[in-house]
C-alpha positions as CSV (number, residue, x, y, z in Angstrom):
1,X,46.4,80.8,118.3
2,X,49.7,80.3,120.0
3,X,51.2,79.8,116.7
4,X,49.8,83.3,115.5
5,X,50.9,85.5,118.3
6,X,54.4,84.0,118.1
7,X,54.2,85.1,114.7
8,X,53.3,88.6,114.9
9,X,55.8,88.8,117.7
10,X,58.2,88.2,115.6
11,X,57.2,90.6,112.7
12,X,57.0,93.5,115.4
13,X,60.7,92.3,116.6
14,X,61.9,92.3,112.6
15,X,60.0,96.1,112.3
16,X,61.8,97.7,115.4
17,X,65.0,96.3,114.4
18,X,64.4,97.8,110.8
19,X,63.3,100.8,112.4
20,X,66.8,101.1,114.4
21,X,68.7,100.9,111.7
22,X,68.4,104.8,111.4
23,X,69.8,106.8,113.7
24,X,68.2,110.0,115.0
25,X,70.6,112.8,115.7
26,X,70.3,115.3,118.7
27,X,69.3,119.2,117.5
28,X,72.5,120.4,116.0
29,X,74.0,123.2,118.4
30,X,74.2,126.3,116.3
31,X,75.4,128.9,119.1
32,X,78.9,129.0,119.6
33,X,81.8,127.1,117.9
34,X,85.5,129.3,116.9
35,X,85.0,132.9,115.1
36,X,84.9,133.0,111.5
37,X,88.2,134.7,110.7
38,X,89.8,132.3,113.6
39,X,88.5,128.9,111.7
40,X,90.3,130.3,108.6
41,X,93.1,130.9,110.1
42,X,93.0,127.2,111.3
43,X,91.8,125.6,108.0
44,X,94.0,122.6,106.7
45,X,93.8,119.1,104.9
46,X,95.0,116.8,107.2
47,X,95.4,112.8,106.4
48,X,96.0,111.4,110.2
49,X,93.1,109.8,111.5
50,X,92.4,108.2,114.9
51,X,90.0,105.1,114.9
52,X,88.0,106.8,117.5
53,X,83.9,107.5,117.0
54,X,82.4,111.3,116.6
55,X,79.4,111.3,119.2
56,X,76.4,111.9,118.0
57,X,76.3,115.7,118.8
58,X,79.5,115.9,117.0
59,X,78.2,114.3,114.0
60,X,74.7,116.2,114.6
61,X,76.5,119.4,114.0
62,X,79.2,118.9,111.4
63,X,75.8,117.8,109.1
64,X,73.8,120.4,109.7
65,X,77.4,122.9,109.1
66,X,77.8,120.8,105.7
67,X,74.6,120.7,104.5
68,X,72.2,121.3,106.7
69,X,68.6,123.5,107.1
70,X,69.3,127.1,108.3
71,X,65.8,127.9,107.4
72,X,63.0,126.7,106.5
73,X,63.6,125.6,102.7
74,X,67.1,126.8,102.5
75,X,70.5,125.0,103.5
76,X,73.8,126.0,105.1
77,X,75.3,125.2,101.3
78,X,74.1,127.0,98.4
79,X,73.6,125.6,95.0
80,X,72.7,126.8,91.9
81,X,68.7,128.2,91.5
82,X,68.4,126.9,94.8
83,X,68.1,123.2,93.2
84,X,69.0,121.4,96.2
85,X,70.9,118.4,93.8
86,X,73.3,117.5,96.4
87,X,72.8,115.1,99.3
88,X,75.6,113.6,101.7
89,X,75.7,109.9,102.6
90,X,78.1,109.1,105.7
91,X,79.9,105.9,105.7
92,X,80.4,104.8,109.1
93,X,81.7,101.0,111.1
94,X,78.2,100.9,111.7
95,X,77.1,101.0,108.1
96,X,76.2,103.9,105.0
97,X,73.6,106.5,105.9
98,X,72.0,109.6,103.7
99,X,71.7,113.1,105.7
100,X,67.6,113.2,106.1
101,X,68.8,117.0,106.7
102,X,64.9,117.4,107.0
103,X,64.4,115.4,110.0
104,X,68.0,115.5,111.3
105,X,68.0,111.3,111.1
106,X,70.6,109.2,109.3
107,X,68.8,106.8,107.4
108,X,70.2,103.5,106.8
109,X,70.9,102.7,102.7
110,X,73.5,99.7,103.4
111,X,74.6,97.3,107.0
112,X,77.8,96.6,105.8
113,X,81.1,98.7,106.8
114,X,81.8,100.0,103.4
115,X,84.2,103.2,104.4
116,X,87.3,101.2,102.9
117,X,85.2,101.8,99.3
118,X,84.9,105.5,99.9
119,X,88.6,105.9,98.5
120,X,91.4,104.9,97.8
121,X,93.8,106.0,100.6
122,X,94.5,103.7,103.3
123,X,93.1,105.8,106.1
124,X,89.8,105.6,104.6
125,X,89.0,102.5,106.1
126,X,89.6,102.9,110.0
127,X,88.9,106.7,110.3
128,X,85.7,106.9,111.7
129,X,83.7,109.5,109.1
130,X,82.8,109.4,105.3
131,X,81.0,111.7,103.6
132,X,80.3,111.3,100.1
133,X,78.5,114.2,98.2
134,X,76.0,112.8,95.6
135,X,74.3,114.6,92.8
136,X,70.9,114.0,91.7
137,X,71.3,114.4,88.0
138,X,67.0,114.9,88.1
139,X,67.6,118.0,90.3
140,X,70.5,119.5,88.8
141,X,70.1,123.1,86.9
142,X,73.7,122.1,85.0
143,X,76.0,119.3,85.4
144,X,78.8,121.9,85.9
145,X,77.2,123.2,89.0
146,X,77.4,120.1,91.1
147,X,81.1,120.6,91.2
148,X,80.7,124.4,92.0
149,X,77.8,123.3,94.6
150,X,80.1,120.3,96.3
151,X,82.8,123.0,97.1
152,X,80.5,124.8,99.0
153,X,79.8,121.6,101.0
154,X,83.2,120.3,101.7
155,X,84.6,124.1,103.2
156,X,82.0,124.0,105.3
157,X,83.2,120.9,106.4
158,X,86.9,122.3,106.2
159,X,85.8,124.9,108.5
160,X,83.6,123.2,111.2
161,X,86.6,120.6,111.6
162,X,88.8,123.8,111.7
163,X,86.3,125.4,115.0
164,X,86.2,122.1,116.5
165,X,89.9,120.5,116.5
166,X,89.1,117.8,114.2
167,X,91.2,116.9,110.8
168,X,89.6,116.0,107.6
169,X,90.4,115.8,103.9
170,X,88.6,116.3,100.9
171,X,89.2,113.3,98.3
172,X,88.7,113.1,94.2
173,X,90.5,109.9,94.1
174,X,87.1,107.4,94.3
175,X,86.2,104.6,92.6
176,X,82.6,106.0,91.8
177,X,81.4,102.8,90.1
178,X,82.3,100.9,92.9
179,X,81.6,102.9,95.3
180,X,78.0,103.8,93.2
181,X,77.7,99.5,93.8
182,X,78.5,99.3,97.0
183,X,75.9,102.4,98.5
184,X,73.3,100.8,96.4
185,X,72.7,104.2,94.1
186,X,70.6,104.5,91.5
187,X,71.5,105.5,87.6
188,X,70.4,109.2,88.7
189,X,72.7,109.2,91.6
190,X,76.5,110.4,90.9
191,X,79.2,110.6,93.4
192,X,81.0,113.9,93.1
193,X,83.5,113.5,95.9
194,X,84.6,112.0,99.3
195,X,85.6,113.4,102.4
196,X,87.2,112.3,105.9
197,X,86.6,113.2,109.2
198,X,87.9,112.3,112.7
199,X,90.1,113.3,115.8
200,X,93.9,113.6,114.4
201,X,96.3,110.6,115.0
């Protein structure tokens, strides 16, 4: 008997430790944040980073801005016929996560720091944000849309980091089959591009 419940004490221990793996992000603030033509004005690449963490309201709300739900079946991003192909993963110290845009959670694909695989810049590895834009080629309308679609995405990005003071850069220079390996993708997954966030240096 003893023997037993020490058993199922440890499954129920194993489960909730699974179960925080993810991480559930606050409701993403939509009200306020810089004026459009202002956030424009303000746009830049920038390839400083600082080492130190978004919080999770910061994070909450540069997802939703990326690629987020603005209604109920429709995103902050468009895409092409409304396909819905692309999905963000965010590589963090903590691990690599997709965007459940859905349920506003960050579900846990990989434990292991893998930001340094995102790209091949130096910065890539100690800046605190990843995002890598993945198509599902089972969605897609066109393969030349993802490309089109992923734009979208990363200015969105470009302009929430623009409202809220932080620097980020957009990045073609990936090794997708590594990177592919190391977030565990499948053969319908491809990684279209990478992108940085964090406070400026």
């Amino acid at each position: 008997m003893k023997k037993c419940i020490f058993l199922v004490s440890i499954c129920l221990l194993l489960s909730a430790e699974t179960f925080a793996q993810d991480i559930k992000l606050p409701a993403p603030n939509t009200n306020g944040g810089m004026p459009l033509m202002q956030a424009l004005s303000k746009r830049q690449t920038s390839r400083s980073f600082d080492t130190k963490e978004l919080d999770k309201q910061t994070l909450s709300n540069l997802l939703w801005a990326a690629n987020g739900f603005n209604r109920s079946d429709k995103r902050t991003a468009p895409t092409a016929s409304n396909r819905q192909e692309l999905e963000i993963y965010v590589a963090l110290a903590s691990g690599c996560y997709w965007y459940d845009a859905k349920n506003n959670t960050l579900v846990q694909k990989v434990k292991e720091d893998i930001r340094a695989v995102t790209g091949k810049n130096p910065f890539v590895g100690t800046a605190p944000v990843n995002i890598v834009i993945i198509a599902d080629t089972e969605k897609q309308a066109n393969k030349e849309y993802q490309y089109i679609d992923a734009g979208y995405i990363s200015q969105n990005i470009y302009l929430f980091c623009a409202s809220e003071g932080l620097s980020t850069v957009v990045r073609a220079m990936v090794d997708r089959e590594a990177l592919a390996k190391a977030m565990k993708l499948t053969d319908k997954q491809v990684v279209i591009v990478g992108q940085t966030v964090g406070y400026s240096k």
